[in-house]
C-alpha positions in Angstrom: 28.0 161.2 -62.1 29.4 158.0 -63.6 30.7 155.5 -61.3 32.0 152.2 -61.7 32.0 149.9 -58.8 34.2 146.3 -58.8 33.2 143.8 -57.0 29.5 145.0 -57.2 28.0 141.4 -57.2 29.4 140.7 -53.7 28.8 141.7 -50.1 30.3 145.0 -49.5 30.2 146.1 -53.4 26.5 145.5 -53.8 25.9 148.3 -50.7 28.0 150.8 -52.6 25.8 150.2 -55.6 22.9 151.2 -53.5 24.4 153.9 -51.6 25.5 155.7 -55.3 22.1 155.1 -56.6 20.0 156.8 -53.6 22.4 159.5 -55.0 21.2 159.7 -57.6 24.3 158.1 -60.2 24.7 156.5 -62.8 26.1 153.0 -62.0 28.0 150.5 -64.1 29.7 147.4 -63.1 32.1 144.6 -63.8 31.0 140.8 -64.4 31.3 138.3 -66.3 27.2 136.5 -68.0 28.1 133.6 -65.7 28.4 136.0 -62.4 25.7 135.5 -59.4 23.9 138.6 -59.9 21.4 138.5 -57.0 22.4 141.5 -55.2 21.9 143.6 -58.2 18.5 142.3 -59.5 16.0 144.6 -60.6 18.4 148.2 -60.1 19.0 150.4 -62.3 22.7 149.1 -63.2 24.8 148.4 -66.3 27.1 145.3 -66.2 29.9 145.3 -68.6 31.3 142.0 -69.2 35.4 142.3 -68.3 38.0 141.0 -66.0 40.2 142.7 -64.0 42.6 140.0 -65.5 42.6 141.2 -68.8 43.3 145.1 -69.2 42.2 145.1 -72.6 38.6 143.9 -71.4 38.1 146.6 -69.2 37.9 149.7 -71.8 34.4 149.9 -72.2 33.8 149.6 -67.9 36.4 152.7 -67.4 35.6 154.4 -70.8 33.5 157.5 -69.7 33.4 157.1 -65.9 34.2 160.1 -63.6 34.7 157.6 -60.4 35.9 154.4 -59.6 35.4 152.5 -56.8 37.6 149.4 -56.6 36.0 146.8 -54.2 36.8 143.9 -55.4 39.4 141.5 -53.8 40.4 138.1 -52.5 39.3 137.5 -48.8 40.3 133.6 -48.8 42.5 131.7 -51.1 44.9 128.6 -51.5 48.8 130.4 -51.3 49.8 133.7 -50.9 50.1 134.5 -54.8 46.4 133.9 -55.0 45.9 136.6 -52.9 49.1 138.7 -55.4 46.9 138.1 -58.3 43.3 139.0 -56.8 44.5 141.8 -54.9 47.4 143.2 -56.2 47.8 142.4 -59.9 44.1 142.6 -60.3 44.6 146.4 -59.0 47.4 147.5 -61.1 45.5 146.0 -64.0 42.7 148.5 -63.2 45.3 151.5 -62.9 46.9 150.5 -66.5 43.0 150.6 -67.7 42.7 153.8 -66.2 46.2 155.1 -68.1 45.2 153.5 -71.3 41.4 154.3 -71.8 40.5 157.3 -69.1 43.6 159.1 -68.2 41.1 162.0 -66.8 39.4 159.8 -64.5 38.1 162.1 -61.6 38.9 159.8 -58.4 40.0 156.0 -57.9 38.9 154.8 -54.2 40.6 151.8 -53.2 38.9 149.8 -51.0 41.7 148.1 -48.5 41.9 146.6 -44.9 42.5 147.2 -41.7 45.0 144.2 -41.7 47.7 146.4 -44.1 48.0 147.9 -40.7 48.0 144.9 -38.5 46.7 144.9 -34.9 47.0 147.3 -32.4 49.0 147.6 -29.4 46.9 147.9 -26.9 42.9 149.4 -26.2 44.3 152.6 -25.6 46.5 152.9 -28.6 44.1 152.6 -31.9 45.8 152.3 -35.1 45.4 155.5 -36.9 46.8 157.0 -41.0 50.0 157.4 -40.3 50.4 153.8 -38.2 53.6 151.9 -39.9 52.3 148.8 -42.1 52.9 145.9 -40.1 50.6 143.6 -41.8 50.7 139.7 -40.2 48.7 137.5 -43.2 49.2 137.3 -47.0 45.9 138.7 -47.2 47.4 142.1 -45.3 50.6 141.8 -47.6 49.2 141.8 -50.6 46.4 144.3 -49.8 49.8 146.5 -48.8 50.9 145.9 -52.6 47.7 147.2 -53.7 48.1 150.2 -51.6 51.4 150.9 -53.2 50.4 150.4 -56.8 47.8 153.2 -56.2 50.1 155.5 -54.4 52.5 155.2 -56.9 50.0 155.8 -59.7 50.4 159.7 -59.0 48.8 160.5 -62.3 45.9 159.3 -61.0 43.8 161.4 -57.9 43.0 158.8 -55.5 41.7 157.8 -51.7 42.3 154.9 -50.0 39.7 153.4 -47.4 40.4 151.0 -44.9 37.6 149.4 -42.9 37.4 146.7 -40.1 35.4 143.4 -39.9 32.4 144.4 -41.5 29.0 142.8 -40.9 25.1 143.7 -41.8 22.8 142.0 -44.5 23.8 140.0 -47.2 27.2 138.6 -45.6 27.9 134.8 -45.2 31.6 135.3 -43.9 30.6 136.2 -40.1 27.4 134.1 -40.5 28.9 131.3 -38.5 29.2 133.9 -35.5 25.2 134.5 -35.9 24.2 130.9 -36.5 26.7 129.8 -33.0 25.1 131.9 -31.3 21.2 131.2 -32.4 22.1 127.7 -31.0 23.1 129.1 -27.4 26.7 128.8 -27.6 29.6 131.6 -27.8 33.1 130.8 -28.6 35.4 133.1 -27.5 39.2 132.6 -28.6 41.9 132.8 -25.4 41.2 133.7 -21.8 41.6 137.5 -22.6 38.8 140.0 -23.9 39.7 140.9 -27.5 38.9 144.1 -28.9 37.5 145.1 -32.0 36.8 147.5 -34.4 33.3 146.9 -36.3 31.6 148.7 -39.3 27.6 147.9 -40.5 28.1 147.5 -44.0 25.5 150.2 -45.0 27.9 152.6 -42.7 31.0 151.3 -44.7 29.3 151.6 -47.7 28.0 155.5 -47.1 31.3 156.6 -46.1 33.0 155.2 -48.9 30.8 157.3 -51.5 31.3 160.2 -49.1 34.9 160.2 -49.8 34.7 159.3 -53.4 33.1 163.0 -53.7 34.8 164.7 -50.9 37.4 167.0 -52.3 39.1 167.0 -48.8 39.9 163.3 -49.4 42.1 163.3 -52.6 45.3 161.5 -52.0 44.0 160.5 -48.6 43.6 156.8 -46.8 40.5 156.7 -44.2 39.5 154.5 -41.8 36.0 153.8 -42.1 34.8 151.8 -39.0 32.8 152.1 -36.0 33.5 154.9 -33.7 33.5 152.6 -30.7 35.5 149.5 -29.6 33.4 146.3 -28.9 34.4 143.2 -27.0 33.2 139.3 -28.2 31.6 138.8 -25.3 29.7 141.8 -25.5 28.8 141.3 -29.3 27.9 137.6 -28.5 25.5 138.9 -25.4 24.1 141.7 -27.9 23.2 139.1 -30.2 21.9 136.2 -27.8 19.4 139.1 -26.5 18.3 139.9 -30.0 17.9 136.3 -30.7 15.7 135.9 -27.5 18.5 134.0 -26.0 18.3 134.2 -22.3 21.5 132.7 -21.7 24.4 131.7 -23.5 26.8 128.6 -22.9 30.5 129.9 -23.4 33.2 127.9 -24.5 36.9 129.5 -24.4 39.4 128.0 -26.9 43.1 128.6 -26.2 45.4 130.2 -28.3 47.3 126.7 -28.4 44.0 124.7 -30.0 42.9 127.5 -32.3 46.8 127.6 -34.2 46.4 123.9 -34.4 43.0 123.5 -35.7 43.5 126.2 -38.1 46.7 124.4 -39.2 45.0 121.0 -39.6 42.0 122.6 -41.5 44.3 124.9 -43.9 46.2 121.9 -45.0 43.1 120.2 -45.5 41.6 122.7 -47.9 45.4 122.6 -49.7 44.7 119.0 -50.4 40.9 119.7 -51.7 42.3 122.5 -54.0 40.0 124.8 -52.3 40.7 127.9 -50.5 40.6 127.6 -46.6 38.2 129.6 -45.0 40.4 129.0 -41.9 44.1 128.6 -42.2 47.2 129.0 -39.4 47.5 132.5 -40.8 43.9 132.9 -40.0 44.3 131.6 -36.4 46.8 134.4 -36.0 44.9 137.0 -36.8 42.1 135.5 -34.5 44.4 135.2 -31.7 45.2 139.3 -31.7 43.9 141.1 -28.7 43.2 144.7 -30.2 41.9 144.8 -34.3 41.2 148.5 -33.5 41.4 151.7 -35.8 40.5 155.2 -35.2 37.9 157.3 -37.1 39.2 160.7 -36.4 40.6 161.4 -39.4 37.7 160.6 -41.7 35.0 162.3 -38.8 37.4 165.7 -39.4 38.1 165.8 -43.0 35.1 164.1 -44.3 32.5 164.3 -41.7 32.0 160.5 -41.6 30.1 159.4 -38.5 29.3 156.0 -37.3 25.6 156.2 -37.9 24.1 152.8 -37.2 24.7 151.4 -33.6 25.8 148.0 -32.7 22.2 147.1 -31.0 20.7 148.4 -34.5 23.3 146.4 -36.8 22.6 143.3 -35.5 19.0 143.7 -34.8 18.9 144.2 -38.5 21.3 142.0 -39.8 19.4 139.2 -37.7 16.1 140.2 -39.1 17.7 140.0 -42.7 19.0 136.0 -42.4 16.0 135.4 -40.4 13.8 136.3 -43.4 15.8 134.6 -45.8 16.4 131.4 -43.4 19.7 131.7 -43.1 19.1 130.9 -39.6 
């Protein structure tokens, strides 16, 4: 089939691109000449130059495709309508495409967050489908606007996945966790063992194209995440041990200092006109004990399963920024 992936030149979008093209599909993308392209070199790919700002400019990506998968999105920015326009606007943009130039579009699979959900309760009490929206950043807001625009576009079938923190090769955003730990240190934030959900992105990436296809999953959200429920410290002592670290130097950072820093280093990025890659709503989603999401729904209906262990995942994703010295 014809797919169109967004966001195909970053992290997360580049895996679907392989994953639909050890399918066998035919794969097209969105970018502009000027895009970084180095995830996509030498595959089998068509780029159409567009921008999901500009509906008109995305005829000839939608044009002819019997699947999109909508990837693309803000993960850092400067206020919350930066995040409106990457998120939300740049989705219902996408949707008007689809009205205007493909109105028989087979599926749209909107890739979304765990954080339209907010955090859990507690370890026993996973967030699940049918968990109200409670979402605690502008990031989770406006990924909760995106989620409505394609509920609300009933013309078109949809499916809605929501993953974790998701790591594996190619990342940079949780490359700072790796490259703490490769110098014998692990941070952990409060005096409390935090749980989380984690997804490998090659798993993410699999189940994604597994509901793009699945019949079962038209009009459907999915969590897409690991099956189990990891603690920092354990991550941290996974890692050290892959790393050949025989012992690692812990530092805990209470609540208290992790608000402020993040406060002093999100007005700081204000000032430089850059988007913080740590702001006070940032600390506040650090500072959550449970980021935990059940698979249940996607293991029944779909027949997802987390396939790539936590020892494996890192092992790999070490091995990858190892190779390319990134640490």
């Amino acid at each position: 089939m014809n797919v169109l992936v967004t966001g195909a030149t970053g992290f997360v979008g580049s895996h679907v691109v392989d994953a639909l093209l050890e399918k066998g599909h035919t794969v097209r993308y969105i970018a502009r000449s000027t895009s970084n392209l180095r995830w996509l070199e030498g595959k089998d790919v068509t780029r159409v130059d567009g921008s999901l700002f500009d509906v008109a400019s995305l005829r000839h990506a939608v044009d002819g495709v019997d699947i999109i998968i909508h990837v693309a999105g803000l993960t850092a920015a400067r206020n919350e309508e930066e995040f409106r326009r990457g998120n939300f606007e740049a989705t219902r943009n996408l949707l008007d495409a689809v009205r205007s130039y493909n109105p028989g579009l087979g599926r749209f699979v909107h890739v979304s967050s765990l954080a339209v959900v907010g955090p859990s309760a507690s370890v026993q009490q996973p967030v699940t489908e049918t968990s109200p929206l409670r979402p605690i950043t502008a990031y989770g807001r406006t990924k909760k606007l995106a989620e409505d625009a394609v509920r609300e576009a009933a013309d078109i079938p949809s499916t809605i996945i929501r993953p974790p923190a998701v790591y594996g090769p190619r990342d940079e955003a949780i490359l700072t966790f790796f490259q703490t730990v490769n110098r014998g240190l692990a941070t952990y934030i409060g005096f409390g063992d935090k749980s989380v959900s984690l997804v490998h992105v090659r798993d993410l990436a699999r189940g994604i194209v597994m509901a793009a296809f699945h019949e079962n999953a038209v009009g459907q959200t999915y969590f897409i995440s690991s099956d189990e429920f990891y603690t920092w410290p354990q991550i941290a002592t996974l890692t050290g041990a892959v790393m050949g670290k025989r012992r690692l130097l812990s530092l805990r950072l209470p609540h208290a200092a992790v608000l402020g820093i993040a406060g002093v280093v999100g007005s700081l990025g204000k000032i430089m006109g850059k988007p913080p890659v740590l702001d006070f709503e940032k600390g506040r989603d650090l500072i959550q004990p449970y980021w935990i999401c059940s698979t249940q729904k996607a293991r029944e209906e779909i027949g997802y399963r987390q396939e790539i262990s936590l020892h494996e995942g890192i092992s790999e994703t070490v091995e990858w920024y190892r190779t390319r010295r990134w640490l």
